[in-house]
C-alpha positions as a Markdown table, in Angstrom:
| # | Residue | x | y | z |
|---|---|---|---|---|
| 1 | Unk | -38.4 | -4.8 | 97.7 |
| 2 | Unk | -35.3 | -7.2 | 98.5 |
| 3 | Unk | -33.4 | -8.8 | 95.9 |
| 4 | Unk | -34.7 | -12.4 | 97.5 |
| 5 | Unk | -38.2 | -11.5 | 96.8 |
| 6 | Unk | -37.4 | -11.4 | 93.2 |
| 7 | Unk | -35.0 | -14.3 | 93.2 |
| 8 | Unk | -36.0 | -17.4 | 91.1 |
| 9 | Unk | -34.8 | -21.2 | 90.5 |
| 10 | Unk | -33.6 | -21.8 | 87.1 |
| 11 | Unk | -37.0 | -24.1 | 86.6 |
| 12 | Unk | -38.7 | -21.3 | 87.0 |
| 13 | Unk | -36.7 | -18.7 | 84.7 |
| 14 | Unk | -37.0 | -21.5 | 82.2 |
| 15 | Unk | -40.8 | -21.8 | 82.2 |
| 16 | Unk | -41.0 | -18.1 | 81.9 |
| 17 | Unk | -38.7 | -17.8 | 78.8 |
| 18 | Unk | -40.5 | -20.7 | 77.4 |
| 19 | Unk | -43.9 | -19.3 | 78.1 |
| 20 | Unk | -42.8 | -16.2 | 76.6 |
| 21 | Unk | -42.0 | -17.4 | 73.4 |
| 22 | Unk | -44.7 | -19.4 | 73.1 |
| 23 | Unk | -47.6 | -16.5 | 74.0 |
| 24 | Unk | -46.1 | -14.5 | 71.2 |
| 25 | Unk | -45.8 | -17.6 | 68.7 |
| 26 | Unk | -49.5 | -17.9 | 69.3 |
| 27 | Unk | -50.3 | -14.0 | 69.1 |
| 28 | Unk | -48.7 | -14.1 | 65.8 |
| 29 | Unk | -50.6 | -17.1 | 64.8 |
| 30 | Unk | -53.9 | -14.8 | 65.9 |
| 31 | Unk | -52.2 | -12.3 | 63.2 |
| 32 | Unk | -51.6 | -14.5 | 60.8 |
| 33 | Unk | -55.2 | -15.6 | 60.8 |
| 34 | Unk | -56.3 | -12.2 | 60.3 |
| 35 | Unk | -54.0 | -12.2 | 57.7 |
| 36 | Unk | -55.0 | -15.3 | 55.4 |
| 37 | Unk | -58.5 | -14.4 | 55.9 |
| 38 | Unk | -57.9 | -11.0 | 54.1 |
| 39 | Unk | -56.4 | -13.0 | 51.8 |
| 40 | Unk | -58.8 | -15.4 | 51.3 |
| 41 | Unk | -61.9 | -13.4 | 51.3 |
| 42 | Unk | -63.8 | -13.4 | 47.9 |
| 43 | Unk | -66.0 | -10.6 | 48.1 |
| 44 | Unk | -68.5 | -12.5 | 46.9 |
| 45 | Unk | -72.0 | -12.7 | 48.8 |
| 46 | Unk | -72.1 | -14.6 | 51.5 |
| 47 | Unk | -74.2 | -18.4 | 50.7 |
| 48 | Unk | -76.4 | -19.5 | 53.2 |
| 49 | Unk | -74.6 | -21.1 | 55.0 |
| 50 | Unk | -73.0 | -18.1 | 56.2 |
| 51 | Unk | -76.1 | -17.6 | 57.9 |
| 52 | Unk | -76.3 | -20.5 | 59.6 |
| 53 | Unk | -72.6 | -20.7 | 60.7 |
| 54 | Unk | -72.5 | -17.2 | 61.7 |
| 55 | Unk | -74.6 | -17.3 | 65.6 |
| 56 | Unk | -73.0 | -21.1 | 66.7 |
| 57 | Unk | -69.6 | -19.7 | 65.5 |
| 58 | Unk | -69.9 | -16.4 | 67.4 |
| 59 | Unk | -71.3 | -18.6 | 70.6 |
| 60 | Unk | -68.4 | -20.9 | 70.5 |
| 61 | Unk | -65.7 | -18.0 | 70.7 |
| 62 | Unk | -67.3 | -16.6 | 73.1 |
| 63 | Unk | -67.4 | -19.7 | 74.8 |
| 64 | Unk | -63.3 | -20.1 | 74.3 |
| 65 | Unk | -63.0 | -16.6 | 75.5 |
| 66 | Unk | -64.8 | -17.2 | 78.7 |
| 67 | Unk | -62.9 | -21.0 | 79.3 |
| 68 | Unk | -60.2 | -18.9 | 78.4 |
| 69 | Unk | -60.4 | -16.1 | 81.6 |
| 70 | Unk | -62.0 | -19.1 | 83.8 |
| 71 | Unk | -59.5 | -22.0 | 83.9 |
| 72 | Unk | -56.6 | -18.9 | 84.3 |
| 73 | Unk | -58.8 | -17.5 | 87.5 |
| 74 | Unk | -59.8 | -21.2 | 89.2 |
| 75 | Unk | -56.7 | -22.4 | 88.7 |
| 76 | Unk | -54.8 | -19.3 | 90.0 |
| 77 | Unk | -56.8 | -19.9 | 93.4 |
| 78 | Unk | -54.4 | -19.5 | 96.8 |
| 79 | Unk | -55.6 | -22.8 | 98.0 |
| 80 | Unk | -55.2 | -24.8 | 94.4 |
| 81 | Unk | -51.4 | -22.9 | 94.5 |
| 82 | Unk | -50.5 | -24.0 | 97.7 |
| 83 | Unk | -51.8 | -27.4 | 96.8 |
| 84 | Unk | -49.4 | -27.9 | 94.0 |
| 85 | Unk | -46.5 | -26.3 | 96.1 |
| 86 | Unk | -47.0 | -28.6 | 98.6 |
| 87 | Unk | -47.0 | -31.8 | 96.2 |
| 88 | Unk | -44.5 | -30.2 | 93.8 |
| 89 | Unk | -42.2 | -27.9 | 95.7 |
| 90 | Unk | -40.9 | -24.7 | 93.2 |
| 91 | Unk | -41.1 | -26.6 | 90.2 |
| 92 | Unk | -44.4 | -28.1 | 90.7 |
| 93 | Unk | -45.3 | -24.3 | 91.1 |
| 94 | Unk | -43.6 | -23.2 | 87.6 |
| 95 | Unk | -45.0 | -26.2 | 85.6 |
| 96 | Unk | -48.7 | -25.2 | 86.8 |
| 97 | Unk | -48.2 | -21.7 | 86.4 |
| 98 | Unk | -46.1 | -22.8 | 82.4 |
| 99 | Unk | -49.2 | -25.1 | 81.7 |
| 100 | Unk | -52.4 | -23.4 | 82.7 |
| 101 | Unk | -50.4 | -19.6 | 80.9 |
| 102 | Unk | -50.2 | -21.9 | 77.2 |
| 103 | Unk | -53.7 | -23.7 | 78.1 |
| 104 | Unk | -55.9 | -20.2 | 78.6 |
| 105 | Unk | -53.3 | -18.8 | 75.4 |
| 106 | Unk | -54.5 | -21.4 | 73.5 |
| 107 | Unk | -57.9 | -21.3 | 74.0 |
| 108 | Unk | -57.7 | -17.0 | 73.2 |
| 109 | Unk | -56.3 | -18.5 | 69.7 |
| 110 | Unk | -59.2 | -20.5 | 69.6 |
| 111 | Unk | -61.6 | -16.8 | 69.1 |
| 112 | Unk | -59.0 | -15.9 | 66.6 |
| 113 | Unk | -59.7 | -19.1 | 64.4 |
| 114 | Unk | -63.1 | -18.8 | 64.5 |
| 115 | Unk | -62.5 | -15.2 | 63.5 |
| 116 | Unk | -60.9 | -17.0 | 60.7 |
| 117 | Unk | -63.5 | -19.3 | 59.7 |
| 118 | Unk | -66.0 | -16.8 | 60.2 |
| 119 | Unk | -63.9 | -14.5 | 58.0 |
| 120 | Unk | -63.9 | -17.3 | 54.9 |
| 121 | Unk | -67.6 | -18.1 | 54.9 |
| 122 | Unk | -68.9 | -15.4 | 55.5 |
| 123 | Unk | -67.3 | -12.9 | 53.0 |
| 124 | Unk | -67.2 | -10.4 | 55.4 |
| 125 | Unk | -63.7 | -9.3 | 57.4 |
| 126 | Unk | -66.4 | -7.3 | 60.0 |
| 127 | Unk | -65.9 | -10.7 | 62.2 |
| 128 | Unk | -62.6 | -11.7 | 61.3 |
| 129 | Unk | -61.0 | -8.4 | 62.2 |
| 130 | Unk | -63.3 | -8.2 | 65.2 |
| 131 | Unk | -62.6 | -11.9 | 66.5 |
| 132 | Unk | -59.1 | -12.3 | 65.8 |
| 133 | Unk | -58.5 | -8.5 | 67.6 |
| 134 | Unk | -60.2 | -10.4 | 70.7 |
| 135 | Unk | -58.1 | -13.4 | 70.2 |
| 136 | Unk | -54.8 | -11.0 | 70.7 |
| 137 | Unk | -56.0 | -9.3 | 73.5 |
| 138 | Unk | -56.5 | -12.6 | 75.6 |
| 139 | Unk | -53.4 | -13.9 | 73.8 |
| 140 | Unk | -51.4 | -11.3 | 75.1 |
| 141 | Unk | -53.0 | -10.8 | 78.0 |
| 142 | Unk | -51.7 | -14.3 | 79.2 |
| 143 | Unk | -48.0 | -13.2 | 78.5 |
| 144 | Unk | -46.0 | -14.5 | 81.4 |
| 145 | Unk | -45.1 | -11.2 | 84.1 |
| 146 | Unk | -41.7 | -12.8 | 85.2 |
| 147 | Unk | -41.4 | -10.4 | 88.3 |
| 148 | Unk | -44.9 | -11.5 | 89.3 |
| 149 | Unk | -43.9 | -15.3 | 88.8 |
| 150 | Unk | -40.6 | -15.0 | 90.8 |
| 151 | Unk | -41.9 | -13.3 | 93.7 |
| 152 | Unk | -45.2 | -15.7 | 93.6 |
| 153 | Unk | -42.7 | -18.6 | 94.0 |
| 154 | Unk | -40.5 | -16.7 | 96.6 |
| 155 | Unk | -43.5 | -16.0 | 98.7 |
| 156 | Unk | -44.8 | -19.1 | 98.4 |
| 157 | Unk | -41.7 | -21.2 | 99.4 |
| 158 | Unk | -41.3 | -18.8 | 102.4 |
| 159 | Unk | -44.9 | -19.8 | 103.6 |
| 160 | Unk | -44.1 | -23.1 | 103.6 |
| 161 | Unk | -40.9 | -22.9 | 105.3 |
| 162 | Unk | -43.0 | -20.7 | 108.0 |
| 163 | Unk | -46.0 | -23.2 | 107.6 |
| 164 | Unk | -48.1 | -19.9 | 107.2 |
| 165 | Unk | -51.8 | -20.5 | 104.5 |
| 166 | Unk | -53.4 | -17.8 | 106.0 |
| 167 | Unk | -54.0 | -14.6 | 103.7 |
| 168 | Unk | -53.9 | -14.0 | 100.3 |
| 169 | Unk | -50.8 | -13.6 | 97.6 |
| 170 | Unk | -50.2 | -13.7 | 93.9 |
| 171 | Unk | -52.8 | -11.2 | 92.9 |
| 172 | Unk | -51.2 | -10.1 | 89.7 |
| 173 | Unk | -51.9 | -13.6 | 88.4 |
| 174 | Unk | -55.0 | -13.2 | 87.5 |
């Protein structure tokens, strides 16, 4: 590998240190959630609404978890990338690659607050521990790879300049 291919524009380097800190912000916040709901469990039985809370709750994080691997996958799509390099140029690039990293991190935090919520109503840590592990694992999971950002941009901005869109690129991505 040359030193071009990892070469980046300072937009770029920016949005990666930005979307760093705020991934591990958020995985903290996933923590801290576990956390408070330690801290905030009774031990009492669980009411009845428990029950009722307890399937529609576990559906809906689900549900996050899934938006959460989708909108990173379709929006990571060689043909939606080239897209936004073409309208955008490098920075377009970094701000869709900045924006859709905190968008599929936030919806992973989403599984750790109902982990949360579960955690309060129901009495029982089982689902907060359970949920809120989940929640870090597609928190972190969205962690920015700077190498793999840099030489997505560098490859991209040499296809252009060649006026290549055949083939595939940026696999590490998704």
């Amino acid at each position: 590998m040359d030193a071009g291919a990892t070469s980046a524009t300072p937009t770029l380097d920016a949005r990666i240190r930005t979307a760093s800190i705020v991934v591990l912000a958020i995985a903290m916040s996933v923590v801290m959630f576990a956390v408070v709901a330690t801290m905030m469990a009774t031990g009492e039985s669980p009411g009845p609404a428990a029950g009722m809370l307890l399937v529609p709750l576990v559906v809906a994080a689900l549900a996050a978890l899934v938006a959460s691997v989708m909108i990173r996958r379709v929006s990571f799509k060689p043909a939606r990338i080239l897209s936004v390099h073409a309208n955008g140029g490098e920075k377009g690039l970094a701000e869709l690659m900045f924006r859709i990293t905190i968008i599929s991190s936030v919806l992973g935090e989403a599984v750790g607050i109902f982990g949360l919520i579960l955690g309060i109503v129901a009495a029982d840590m089982y689902y907060a521990y359970v949920l809120c592990g989940i929640a870090l694992m597609a928190v972190l999971s969205n962690y920015p790879r700077a190498r793999q950002w840099r030489e997505l941009s560098t490859e991209i901005t040499q296809r252009a300049r060649s006026g290549s869109t055949s083939g595939s690129f940026g696999h590490g991505l998704q």
